[in-house]
BALUMLUM-673966 format. One line per field, with one value per residue: residue number from 1; x, y, z of N, C-alpha, C in turn. Coordinates in nm, 2 decimals, decimal comma. Layout:
<rs>
resi: (NUM ...) $
n.x: (X ...) $
n.y: (Y ...) $
n.z: (Z ...) $
ca.x: (X ...) $
ca.y: (Y ...) $
ca.z: (Z ...) $
c.x: (X ...) $
c.y: (Y ...) $
c.z: (Z ...) $
</rs>
This chain:
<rs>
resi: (1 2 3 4 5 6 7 8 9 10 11 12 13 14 15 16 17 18 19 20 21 22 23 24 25 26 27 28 29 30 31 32 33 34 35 36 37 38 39 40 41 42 43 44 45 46 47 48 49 50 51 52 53 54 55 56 57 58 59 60 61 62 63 64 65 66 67 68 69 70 71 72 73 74 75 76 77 78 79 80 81 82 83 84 85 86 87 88 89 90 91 92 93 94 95 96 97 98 99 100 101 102 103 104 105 106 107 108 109 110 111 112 113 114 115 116 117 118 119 120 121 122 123 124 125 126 127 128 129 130 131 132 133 134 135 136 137 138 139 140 141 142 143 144 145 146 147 148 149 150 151 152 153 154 155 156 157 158 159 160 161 162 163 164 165 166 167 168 169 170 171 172 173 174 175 176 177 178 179 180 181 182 183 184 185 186 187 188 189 190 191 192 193 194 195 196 197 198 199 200 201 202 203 204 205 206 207 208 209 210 211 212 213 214 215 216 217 218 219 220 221 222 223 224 225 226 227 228 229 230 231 232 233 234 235 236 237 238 239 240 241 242 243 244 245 246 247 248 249 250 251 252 253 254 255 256 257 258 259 260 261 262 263 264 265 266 267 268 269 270 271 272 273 274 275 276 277 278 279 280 281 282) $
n.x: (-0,40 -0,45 -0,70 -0,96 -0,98 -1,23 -1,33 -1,15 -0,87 -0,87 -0,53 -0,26 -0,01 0,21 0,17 0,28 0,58 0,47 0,39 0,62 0,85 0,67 0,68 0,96 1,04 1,03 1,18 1,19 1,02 0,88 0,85 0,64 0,46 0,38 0,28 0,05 -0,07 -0,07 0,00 0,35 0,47 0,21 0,25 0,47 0,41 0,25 0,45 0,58 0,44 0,27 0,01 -0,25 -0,44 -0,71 -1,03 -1,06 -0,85 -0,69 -0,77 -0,71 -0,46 -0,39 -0,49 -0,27 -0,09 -0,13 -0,23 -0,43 -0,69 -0,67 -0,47 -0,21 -0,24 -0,17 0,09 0,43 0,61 0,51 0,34 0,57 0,60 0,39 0,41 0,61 0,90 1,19 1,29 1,48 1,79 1,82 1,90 1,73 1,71 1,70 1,44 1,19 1,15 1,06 0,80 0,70 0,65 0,47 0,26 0,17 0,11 -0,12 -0,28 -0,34 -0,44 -0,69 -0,97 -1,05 -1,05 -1,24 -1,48 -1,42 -1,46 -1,57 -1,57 -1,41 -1,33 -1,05 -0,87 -0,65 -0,34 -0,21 0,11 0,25 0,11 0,20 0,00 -0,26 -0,55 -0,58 -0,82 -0,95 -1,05 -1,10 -1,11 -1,15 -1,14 -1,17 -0,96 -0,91 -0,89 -0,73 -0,69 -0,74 -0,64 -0,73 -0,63 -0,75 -0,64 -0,68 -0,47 -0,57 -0,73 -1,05 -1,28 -1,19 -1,19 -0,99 -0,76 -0,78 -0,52 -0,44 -0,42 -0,29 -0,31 -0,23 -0,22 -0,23 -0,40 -0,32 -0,43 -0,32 -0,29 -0,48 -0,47 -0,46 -0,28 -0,16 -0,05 0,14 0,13 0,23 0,07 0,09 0,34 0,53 0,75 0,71 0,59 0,42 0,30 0,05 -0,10 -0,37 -0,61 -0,84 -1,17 -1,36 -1,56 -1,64 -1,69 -1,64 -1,71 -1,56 -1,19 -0,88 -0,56 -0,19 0,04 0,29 0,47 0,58 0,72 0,59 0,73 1,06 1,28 1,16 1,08 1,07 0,76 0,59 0,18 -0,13 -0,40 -0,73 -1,05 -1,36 -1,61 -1,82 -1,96 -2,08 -2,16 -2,12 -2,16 -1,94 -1,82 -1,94 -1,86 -1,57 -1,57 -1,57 -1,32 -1,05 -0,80 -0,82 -0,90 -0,82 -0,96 -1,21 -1,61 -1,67 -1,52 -1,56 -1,57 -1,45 -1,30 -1,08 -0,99 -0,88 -0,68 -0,52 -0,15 0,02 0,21 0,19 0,17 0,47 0,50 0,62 0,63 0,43 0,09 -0,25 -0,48 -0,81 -1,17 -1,34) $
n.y: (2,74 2,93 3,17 3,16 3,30 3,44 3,23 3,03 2,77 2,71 2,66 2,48 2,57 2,38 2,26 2,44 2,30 2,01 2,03 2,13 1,90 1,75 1,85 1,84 1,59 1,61 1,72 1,99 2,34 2,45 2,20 2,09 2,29 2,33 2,06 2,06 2,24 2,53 2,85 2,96 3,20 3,19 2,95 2,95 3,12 2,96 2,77 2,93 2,99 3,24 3,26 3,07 2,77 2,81 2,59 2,42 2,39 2,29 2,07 1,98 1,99 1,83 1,56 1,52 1,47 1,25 1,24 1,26 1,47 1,55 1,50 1,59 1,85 1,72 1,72 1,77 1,63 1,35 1,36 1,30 1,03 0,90 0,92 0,88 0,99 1,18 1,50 1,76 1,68 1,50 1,11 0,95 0,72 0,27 0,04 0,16 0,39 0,33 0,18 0,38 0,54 0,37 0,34 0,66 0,60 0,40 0,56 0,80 0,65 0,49 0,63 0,68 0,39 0,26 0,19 0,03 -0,24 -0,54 -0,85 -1,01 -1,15 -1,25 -1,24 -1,37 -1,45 -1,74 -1,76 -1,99 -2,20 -2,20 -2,00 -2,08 -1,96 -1,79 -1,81 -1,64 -1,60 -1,33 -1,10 -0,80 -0,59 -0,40 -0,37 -0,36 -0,03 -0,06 -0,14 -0,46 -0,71 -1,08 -1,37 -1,63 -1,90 -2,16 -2,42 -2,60 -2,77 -2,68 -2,77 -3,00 -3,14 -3,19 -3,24 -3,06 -2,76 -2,57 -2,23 -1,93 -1,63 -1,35 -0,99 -0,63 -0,30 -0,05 0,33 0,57 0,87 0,79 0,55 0,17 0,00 -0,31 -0,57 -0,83 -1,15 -1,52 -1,73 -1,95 -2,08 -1,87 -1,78 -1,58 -1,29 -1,10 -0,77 -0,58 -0,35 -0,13 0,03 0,22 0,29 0,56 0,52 0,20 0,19 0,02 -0,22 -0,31 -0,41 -0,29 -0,39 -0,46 -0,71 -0,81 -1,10 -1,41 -1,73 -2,08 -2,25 -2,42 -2,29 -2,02 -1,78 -1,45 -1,27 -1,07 -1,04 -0,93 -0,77 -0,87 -0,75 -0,88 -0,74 -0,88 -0,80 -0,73 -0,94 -1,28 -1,63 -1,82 -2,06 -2,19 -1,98 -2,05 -2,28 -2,21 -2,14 -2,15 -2,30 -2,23 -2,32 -2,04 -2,05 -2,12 -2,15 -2,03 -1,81 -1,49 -1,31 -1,04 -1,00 -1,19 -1,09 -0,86 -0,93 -1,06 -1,08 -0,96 -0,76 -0,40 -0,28 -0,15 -0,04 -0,01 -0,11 -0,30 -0,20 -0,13 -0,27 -0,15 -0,19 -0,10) $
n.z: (1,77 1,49 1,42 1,16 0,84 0,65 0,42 0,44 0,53 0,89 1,07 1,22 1,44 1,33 1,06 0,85 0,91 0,85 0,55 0,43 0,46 0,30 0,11 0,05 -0,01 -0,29 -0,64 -0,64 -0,48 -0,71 -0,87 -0,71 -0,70 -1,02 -1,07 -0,89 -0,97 -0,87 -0,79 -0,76 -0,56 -0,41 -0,28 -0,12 0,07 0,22 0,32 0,45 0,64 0,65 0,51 0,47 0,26 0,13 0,15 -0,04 -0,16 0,03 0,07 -0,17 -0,14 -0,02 -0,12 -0,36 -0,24 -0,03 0,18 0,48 0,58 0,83 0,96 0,81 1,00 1,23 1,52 1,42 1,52 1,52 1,26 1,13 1,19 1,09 0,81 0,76 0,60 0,58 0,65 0,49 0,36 0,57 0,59 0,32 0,32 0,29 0,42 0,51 0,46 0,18 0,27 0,29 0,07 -0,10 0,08 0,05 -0,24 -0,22 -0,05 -0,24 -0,44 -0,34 -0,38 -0,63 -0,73 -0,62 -0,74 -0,89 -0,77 -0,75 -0,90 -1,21 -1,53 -1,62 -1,97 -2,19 -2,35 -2,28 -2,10 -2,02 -2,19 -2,51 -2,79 -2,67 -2,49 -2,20 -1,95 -1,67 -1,32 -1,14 -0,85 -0,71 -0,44 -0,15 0,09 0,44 0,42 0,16 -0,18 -0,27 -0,46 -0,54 -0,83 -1,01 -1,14 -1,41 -1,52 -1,73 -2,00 -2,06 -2,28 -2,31 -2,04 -1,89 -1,60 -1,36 -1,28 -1,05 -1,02 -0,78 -0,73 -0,55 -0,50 -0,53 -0,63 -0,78 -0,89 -1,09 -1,23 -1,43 -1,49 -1,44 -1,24 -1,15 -0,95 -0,84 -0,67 -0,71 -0,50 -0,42 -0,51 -0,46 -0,67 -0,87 -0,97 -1,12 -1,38 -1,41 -1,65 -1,66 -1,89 -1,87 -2,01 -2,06 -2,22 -2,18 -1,94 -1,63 -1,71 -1,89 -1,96 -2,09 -2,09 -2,09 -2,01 -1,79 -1,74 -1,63 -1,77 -1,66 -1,77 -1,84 -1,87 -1,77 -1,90 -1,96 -2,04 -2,20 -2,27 -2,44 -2,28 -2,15 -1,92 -1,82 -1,65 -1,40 -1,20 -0,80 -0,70 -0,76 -0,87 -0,72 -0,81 -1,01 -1,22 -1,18 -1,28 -1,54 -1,61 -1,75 -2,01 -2,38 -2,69 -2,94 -3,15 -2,98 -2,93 -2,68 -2,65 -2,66 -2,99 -3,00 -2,80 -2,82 -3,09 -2,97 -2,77 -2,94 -3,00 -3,19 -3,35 -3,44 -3,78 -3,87 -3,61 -3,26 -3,04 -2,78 -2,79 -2,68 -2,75 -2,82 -2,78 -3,07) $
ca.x: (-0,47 -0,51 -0,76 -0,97 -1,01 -1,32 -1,30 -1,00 -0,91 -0,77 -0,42 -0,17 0,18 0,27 0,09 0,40 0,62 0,42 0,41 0,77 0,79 0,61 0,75 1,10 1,02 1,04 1,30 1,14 0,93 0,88 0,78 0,51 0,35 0,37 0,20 -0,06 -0,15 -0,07 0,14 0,46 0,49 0,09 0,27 0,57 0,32 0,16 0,52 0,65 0,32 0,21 -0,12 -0,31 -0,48 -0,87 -1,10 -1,13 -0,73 -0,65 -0,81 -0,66 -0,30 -0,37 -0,50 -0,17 0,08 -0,17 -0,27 -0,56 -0,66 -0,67 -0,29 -0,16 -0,28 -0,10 0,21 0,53 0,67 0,37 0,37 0,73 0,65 0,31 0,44 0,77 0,94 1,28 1,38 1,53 1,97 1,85 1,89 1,57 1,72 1,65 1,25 1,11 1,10 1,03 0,75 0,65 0,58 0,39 0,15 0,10 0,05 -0,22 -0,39 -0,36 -0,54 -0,79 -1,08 -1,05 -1,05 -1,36 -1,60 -1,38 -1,47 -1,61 -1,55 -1,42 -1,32 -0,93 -0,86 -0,49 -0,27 -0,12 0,27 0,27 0,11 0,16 -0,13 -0,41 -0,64 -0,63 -0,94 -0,94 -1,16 -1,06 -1,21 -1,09 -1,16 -1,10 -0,92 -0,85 -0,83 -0,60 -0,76 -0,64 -0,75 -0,72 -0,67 -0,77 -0,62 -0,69 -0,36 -0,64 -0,79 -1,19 -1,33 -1,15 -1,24 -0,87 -0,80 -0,81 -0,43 -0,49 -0,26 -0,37 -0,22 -0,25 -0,22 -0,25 -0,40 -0,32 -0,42 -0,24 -0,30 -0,59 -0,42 -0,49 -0,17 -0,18 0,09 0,08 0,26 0,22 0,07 0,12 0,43 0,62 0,82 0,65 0,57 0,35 0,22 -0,05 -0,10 -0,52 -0,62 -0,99 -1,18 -1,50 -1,74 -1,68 -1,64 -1,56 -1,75 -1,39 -1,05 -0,76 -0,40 -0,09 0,08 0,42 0,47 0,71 0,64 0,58 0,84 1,20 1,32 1,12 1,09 0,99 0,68 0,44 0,06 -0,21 -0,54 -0,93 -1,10 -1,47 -1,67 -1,90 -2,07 -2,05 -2,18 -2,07 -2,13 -1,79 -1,82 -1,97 -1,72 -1,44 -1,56 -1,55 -1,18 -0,92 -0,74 -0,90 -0,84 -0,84 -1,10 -1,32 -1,71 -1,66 -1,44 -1,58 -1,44 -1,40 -1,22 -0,98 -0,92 -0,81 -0,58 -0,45 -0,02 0,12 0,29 0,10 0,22 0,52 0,50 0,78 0,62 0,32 0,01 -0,38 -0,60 -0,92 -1,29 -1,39) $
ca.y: (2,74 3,01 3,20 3,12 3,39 3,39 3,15 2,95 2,70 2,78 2,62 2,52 2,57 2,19 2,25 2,47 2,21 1,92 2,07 2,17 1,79 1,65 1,91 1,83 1,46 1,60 1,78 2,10 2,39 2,48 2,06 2,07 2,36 2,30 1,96 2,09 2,40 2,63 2,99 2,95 3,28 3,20 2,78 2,99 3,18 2,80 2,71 3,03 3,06 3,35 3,27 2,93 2,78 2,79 2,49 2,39 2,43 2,24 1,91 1,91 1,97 1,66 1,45 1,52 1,43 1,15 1,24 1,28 1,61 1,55 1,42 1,71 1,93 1,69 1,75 1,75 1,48 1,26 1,30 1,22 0,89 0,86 0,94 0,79 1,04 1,25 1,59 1,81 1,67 1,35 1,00 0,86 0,50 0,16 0,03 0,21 0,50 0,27 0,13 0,54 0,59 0,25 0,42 0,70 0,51 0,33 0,63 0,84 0,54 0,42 0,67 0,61 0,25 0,19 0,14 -0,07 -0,33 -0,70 -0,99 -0,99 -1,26 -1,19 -1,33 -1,32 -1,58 -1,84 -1,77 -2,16 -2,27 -2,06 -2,03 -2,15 -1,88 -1,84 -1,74 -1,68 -1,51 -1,21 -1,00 -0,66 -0,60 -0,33 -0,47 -0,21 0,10 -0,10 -0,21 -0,58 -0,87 -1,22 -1,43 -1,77 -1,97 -2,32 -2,43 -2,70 -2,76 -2,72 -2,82 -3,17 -3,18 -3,20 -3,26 -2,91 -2,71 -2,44 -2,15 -1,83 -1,48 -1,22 -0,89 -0,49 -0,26 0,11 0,42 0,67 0,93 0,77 0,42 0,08 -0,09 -0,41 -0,61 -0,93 -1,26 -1,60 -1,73 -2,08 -2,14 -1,80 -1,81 -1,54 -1,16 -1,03 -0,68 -0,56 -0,20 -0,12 0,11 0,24 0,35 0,61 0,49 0,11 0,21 -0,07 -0,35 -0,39 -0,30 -0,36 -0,37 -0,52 -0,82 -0,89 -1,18 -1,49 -1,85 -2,16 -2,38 -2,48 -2,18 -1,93 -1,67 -1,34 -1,24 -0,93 -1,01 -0,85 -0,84 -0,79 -0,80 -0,82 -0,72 -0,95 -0,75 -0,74 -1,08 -1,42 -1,79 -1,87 -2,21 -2,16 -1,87 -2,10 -2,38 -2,15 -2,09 -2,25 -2,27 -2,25 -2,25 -1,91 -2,03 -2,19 -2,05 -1,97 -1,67 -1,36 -1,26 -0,91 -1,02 -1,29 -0,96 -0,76 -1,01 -1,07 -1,08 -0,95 -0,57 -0,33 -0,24 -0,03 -0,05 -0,07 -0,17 -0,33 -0,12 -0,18 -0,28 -0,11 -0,25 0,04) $
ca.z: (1,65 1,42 1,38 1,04 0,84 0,58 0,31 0,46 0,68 1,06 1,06 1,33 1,34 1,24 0,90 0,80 0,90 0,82 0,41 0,43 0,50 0,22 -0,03 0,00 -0,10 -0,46 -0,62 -0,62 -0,48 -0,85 -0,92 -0,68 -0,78 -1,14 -1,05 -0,79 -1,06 -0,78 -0,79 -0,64 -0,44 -0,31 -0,19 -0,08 0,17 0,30 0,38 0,54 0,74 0,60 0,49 0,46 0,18 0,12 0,23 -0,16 -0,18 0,13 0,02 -0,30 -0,12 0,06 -0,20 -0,41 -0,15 -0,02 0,31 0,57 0,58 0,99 0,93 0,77 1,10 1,37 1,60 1,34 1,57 1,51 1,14 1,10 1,21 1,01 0,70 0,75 0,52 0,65 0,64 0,35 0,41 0,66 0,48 0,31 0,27 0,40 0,41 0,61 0,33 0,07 0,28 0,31 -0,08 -0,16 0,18 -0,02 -0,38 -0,20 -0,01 -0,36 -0,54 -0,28 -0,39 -0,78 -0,77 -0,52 -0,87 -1,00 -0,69 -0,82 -0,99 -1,35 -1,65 -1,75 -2,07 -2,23 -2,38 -2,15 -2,14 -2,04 -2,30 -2,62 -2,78 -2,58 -2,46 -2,05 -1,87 -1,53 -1,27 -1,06 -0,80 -0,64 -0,32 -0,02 0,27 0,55 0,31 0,05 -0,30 -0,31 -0,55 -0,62 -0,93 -0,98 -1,26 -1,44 -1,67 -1,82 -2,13 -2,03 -2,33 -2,32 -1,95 -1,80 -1,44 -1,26 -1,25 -1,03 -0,99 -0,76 -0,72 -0,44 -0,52 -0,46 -0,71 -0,80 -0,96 -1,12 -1,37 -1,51 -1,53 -1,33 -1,21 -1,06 -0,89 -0,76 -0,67 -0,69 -0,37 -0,37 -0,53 -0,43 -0,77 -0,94 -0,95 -1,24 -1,32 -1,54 -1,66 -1,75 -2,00 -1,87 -2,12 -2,08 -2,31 -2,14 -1,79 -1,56 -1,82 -1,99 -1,90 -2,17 -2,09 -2,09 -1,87 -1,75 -1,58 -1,64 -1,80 -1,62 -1,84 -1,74 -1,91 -1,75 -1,99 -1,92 -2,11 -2,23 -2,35 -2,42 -2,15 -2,12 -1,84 -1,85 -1,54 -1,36 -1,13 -0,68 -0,65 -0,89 -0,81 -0,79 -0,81 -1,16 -1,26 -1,18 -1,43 -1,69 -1,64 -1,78 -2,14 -2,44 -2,86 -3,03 -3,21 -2,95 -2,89 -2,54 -2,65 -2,75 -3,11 -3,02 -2,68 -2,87 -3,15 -2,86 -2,70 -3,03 -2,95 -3,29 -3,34 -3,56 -3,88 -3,81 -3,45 -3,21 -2,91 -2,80 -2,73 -2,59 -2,90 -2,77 -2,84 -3,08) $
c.x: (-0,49 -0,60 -0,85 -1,03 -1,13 -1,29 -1,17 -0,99 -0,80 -0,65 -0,36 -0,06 0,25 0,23 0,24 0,52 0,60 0,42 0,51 0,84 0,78 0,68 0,86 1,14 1,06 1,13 1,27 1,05 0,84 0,80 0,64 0,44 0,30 0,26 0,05 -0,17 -0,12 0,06 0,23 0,48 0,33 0,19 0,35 0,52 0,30 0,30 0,59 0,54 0,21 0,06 -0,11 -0,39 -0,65 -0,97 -1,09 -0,95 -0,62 -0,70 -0,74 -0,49 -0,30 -0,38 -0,38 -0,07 0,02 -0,17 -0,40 -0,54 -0,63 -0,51 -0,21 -0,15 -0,16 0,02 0,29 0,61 0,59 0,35 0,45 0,67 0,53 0,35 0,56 0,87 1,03 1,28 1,48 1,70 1,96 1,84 1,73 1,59 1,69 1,47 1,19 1,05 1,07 0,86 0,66 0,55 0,49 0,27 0,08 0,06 -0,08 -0,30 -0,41 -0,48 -0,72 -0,91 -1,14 -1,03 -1,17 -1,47 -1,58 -1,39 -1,57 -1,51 -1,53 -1,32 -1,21 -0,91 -0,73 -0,45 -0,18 0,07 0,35 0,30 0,07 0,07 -0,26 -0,41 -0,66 -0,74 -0,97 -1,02 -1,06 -1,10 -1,12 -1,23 -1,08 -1,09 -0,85 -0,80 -0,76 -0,71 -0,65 -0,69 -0,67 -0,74 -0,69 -0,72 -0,63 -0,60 -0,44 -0,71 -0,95 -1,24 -1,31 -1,11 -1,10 -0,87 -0,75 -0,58 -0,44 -0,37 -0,39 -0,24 -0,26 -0,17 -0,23 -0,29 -0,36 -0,36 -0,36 -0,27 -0,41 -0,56 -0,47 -0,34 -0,20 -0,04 0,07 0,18 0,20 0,22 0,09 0,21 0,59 0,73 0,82 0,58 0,53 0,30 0,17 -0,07 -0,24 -0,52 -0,79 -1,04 -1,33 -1,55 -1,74 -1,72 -1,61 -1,65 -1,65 -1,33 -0,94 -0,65 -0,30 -0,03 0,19 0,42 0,63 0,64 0,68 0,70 0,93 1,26 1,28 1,12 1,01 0,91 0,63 0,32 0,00 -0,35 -0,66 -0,96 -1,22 -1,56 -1,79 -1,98 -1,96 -2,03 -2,16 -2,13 -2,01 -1,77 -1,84 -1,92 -1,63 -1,45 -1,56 -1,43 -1,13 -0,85 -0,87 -0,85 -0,86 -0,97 -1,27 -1,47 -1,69 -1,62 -1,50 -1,50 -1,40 -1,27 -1,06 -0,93 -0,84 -0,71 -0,47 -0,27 0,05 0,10 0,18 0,19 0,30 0,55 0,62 0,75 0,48 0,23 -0,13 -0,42 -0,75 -1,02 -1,37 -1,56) $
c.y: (2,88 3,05 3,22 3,23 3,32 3,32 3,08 2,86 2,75 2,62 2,61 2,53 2,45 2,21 2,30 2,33 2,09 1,96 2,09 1,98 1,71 1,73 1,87 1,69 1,52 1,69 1,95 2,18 2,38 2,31 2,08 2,19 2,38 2,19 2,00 2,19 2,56 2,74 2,93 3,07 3,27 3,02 2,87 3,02 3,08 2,73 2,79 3,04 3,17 3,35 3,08 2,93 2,77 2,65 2,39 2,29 2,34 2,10 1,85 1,95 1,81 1,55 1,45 1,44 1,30 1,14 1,28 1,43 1,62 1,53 1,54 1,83 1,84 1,75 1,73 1,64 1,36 1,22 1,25 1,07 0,82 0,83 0,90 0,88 1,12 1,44 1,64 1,76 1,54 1,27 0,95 0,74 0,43 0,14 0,10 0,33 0,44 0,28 0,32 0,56 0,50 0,28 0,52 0,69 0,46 0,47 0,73 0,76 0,49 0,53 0,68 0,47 0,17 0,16 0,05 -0,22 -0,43 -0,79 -0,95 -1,14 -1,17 -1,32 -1,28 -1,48 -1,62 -1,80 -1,90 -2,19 -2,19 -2,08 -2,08 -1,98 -1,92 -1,72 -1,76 -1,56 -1,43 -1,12 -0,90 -0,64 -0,47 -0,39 -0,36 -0,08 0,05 -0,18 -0,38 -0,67 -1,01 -1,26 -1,57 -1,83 -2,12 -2,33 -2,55 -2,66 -2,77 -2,83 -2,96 -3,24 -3,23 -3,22 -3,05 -2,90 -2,60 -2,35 -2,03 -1,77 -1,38 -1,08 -0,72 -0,40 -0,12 0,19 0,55 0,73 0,88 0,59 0,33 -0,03 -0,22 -0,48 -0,76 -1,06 -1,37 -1,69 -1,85 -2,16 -2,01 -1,75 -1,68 -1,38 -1,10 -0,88 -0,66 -0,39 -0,20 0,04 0,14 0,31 0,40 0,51 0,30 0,14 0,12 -0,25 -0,41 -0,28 -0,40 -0,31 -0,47 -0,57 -0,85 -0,96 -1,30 -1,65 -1,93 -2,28 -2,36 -2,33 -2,06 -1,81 -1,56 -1,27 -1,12 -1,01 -0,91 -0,89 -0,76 -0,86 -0,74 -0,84 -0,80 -0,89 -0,75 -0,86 -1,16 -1,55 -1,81 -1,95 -2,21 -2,11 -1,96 -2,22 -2,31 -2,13 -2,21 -2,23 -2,32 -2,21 -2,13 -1,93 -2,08 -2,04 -1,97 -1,83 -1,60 -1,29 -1,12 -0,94 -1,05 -1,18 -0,90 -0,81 -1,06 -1,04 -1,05 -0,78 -0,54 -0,30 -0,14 -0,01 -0,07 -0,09 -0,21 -0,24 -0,19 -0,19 -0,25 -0,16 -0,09 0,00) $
c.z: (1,60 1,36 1,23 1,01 0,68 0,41 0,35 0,59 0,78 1,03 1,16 1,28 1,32 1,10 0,80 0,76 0,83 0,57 0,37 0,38 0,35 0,11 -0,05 -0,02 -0,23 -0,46 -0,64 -0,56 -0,60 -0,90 -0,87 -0,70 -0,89 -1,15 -1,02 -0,86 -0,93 -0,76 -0,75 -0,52 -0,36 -0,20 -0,13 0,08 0,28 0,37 0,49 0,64 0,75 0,60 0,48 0,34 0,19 0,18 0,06 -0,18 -0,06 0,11 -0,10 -0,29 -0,08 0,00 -0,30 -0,33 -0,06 0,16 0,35 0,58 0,77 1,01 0,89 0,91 1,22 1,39 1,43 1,36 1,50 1,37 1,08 1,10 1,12 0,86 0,60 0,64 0,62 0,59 0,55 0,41 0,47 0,51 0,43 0,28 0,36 0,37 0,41 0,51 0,23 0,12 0,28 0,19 -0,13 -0,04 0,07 -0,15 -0,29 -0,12 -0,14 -0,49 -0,51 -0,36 -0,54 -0,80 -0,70 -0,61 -0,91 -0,91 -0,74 -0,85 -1,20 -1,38 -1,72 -1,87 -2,15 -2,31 -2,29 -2,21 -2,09 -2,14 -2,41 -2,72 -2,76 -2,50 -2,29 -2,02 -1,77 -1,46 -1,13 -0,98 -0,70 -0,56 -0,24 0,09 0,35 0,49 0,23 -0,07 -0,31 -0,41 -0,56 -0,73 -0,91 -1,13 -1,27 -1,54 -1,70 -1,90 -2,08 -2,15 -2,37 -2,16 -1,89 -1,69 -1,39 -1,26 -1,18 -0,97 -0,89 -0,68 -0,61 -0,50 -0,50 -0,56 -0,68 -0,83 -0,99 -1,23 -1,48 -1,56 -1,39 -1,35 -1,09 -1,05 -0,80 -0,75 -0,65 -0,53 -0,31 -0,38 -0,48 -0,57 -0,86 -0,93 -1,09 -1,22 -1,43 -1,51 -1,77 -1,78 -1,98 -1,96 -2,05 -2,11 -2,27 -1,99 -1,75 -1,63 -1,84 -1,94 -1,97 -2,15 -2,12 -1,95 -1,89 -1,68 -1,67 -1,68 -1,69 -1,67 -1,77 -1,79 -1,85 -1,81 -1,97 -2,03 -2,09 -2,30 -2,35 -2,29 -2,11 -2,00 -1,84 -1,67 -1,49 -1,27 -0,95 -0,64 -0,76 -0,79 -0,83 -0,82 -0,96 -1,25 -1,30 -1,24 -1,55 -1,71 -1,66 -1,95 -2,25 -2,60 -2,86 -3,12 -3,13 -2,94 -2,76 -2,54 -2,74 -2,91 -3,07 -2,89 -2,76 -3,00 -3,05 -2,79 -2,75 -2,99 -3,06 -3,25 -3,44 -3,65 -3,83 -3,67 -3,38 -3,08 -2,91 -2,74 -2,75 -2,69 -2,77 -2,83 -2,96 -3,16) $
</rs>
C-alpha cells in the first residue's frame, strides 16, 4: 500500500490495473474523461500510477464506472471475475459480459431510485382494449441491492363490476441521466416484455411520474404498442386489498379518473409533431 499523501487516497498497485480495466470498456481515454469532467493528462497519471486521485475524486470514479469503492482496491485477479469485464484485445462476447453491464446499470441506479420506493397508481390506455382507461397498482421495491417492482393488472370493466382478469408483471427498474427506465415481463403468461421510460419532474417529485410505454397487445394480432403513462404515488404502506379494487378498466370519461391524469395520458401527436412525447401536469 501506498503511502497517502495529504488530501488523497493511499492506493495499491491493483487500482492501476483495476481502472485500466474499466477504462477500456469505452472507446476512449478521451470518452471517459470528457464524461467524468476530468483532465486527461491528471486520468493519464491514475492509470500510469503516477499519482492517485483525491478522496472527493475517487468516489466519483467509482460511481461513474459503477463500482464499490472497496472493489476498485482488490487483487486485479479478483476483480476480473467481479466485474466480469475483459482486457483491452480479449473477447467481450457471450453472457457473461452482457450479464457484466446490466451489474453495473443496476449498481449506477441503486442510489437514485431508493425515494422513488412505494406503491403507485399507473394509469395509461389499455392496448387490449382500445380505449378504455387501465389502472393498475405498482410498487418498487429493493431486493438485495436491485430496485425491482411489481405490477398488478385488472383487464375488467369496474364500474360494471366484471369478473376479475388479472395480469401481473415482474420487473427491474433503472436510472440513468435523470430518467426512470423500467423493464419488465409478464410473469404468468411469459408472452410478454414491456418497457416504460419516466420523465421525473422537480416540482412533482416522486407524487407523479409521466412517461412513455412499450409493450405489445393482448389480441390475436399482437400489435406492438406506444402509450402515454402517469404514475401517481401512494406512499410506503397501501391496503392492497383496497388499491387492487380500484384497478381495472375504465371510460375516458368516468369520475374515478382524474381530468388532469386522463389529459396527460391523452394518445394523439401534437400539432406538428413527429413523435410522441410526455404531456407534463403544468
Amino acid at each position: 500500500m501506498v503511502a497517502e499523501r495529504s488530501g488523497g487516497v493511499a492506493m495499491n498497485q491493483d487500482f492501476q490495473k483495476n481502472l485500466r480495466l474499466l477504462t477500456d470498456h469505452y472507446k476512449s481515454v478521451a470518452e471517459v474523461c470528457r464524461r467524468l469532467g476530468i483532465n486527461r493528462s491528471q486520468f493519464n497519471k491514475y492509470l500510469s500510477g503516477r499519482s492517485r486521485p483525491s478522496r472527493h475524486l475517487f468516489k466519483k470514479i467509482c460511481d461513474f464506472f459503477g463500482v464499490e469503492e472497496h472493489e476498485i482496491l482488490m487483487p486485479h485477479g479478483d476483480f476480473e471475475k467481479i466485474v466480469g469485464l475483459r482486457p483491452a484485445g480479449a473477447s467481450v462476447g457471450g453472457p457473461h459480459a452482457y450479464t457484466a453491464y446490466l451489474d453495473q446499470l443496476i449498481r449506477r441506479s441503486r442510489g437514485d431510485l431508493l425515494k422513488y420506493e412505494g406503491y403507485y397508481f399507473e394509469y395509461s390506455y389499455s392496448m387490449t382494449y382500445p380505449g378504455m382507461i387501465l389502472k393498475s397498482l405498482m410498487r418498487l421495491k429493493t431486493d438485495n441491492g436491485v430496485m425491482t417492482y411489481q405490477r398488478i393488472e385488472n383487464l375488467a370493466r369496474v364500474e360494471v363490476r366484471e369478473a376479475r382478469v388479472r395480469g401481473r408483471y415482474q420487473g427491474m427498474a433503472f436510472y440513468l441521466n435523470d430518467r426512470i427506465f423500467l423493464v419488465d415481463f409478464d410473469s404468468l403468461t411469459g408472452d410478454e416484455i414491456s418497457q416504460t421510460v419516466l420523465y421525473p419532474n422537480a416540482r412533482t417529485q416522486v407524487t407523479q411520474l409521466a412517461g412513455l410505454k412499450l409493450g405489445v397487445s393482448a389480441s390475436k394480432i399482437r400489435e406492438p404498442l406506444c402509450a402515454r403513462v402517469v404514475l401517481t404515488g401512494l406512499g410506503q404502506t397501501v391496503d392492497v386489498r383496497k388499491a387492487l379494487r380500484e384497478c381495472g378498466l375504465y371510460a375516458p370519461e368516468s369520475l374515478v379518473i382524474d381530468r388532469k391524469i386522463a389529459a396527460m395520458i391523452e394518445n394523439r401527436m401534437e400539432d406538428g409533431g413527429l413523435h410522441f412525447r410526455v404531456f407534463q401536469d403544468d
